[in-house]
C-alpha positions in Angstrom: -80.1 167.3 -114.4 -78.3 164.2 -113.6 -78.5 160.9 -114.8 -77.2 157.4 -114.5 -74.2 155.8 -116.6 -76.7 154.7 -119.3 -79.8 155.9 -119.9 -81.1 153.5 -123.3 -83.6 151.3 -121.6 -85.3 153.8 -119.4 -85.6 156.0 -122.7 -87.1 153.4 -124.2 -89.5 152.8 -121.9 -90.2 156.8 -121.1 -90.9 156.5 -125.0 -93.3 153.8 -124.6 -95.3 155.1 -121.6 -95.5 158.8 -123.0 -97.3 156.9 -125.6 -100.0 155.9 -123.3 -100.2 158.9 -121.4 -103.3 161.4 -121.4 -103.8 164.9 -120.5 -104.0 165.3 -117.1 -108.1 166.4 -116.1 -108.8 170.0 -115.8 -110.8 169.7 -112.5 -109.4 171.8 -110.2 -110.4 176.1 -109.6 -108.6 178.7 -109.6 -110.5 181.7 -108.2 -108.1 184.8 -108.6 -107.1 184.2 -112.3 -110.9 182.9 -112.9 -109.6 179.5 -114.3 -109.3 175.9 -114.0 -106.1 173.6 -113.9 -104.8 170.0 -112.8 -104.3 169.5 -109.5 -101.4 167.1 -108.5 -103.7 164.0 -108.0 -104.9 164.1 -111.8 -101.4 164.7 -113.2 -100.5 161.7 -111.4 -103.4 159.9 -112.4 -102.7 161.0 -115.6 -99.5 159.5 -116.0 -98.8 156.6 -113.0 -100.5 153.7 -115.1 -97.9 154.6 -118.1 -95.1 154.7 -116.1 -95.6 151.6 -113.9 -96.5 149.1 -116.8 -93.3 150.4 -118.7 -91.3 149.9 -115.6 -90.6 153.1 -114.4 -91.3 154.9 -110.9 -90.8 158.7 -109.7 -90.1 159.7 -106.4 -90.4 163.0 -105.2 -87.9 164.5 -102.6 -88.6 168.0 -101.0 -86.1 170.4 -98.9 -86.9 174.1 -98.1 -84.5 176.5 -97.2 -86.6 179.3 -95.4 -89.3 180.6 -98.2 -87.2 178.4 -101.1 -88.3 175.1 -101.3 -86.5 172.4 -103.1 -88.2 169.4 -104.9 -86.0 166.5 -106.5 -87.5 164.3 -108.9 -85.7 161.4 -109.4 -87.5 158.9 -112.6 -86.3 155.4 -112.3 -86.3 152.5 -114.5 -86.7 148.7 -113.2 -83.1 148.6 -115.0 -81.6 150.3 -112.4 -81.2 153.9 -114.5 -82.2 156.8 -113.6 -82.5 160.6 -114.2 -82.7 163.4 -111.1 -83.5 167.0 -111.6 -84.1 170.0 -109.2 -86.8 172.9 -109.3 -86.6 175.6 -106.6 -89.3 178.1 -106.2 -89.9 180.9 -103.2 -93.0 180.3 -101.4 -95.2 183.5 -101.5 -96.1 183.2 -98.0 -93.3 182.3 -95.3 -95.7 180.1 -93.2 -96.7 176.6 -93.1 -99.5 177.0 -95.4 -97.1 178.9 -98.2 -94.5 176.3 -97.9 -97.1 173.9 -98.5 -98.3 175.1 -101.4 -94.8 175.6 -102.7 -94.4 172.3 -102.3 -97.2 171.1 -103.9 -96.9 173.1 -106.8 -93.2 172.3 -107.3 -94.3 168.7 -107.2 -97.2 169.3 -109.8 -94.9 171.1 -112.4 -92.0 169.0 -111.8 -94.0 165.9 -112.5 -95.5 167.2 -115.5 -91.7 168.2 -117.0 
């Protein structure tokens, strides 16, 4: 992880808007373990209200490297602070369609860190 200079106001409002926050909605299926999860679309909706009426934003960045795919999320604060971290993951499938889904669930667990 890396982080700007100072990190006190965008604590504060992290703080604030994990307050508000809900669980993110269990509406998506997942047929091979017979279960049901949260796709990326509700973890953001889940959390993107919070975070924009505290003054914060998260941007997503994504690099792949053959099957290992990259995701940076950066969390910013209307401050100017920030915090970045990484999470790398192979994609189970070498194509187009396994990097894709790499990426989106690289994105979905990131976020939800």
């Amino acid at each position: 992880m890396t982080r700007s200079e100072s990190i006190d106001q965008l604590a504060t409002a992290l703080s604030k808007a994990q307050g508000a926050m809900t669980g993110a909605v269990k509406d998506s299926a997942n047929p091979f373990f017979k279960s049901k999860y949260a796709d990326l679309a509700s973890v953001w909706d889940a959390c993107r209200e919070a975070l924009t009426t505290n003054g914060l934003a998260v941007a997503q960045f994504v690099g792949a490297n053959g099957a290992t795919v990259t995701v940076t999320t950066l969390l910013t604060h209307m401050s100017g602070q920030w915090l970045s971290g990484e999470l790398s993951m192979t994609a189970g499938k070498d194509d187009p369609q396994g990097i894709g889904s790499c990426i989106t669930y690289a994105r979905r667990y990131a976020l939800s860190a």
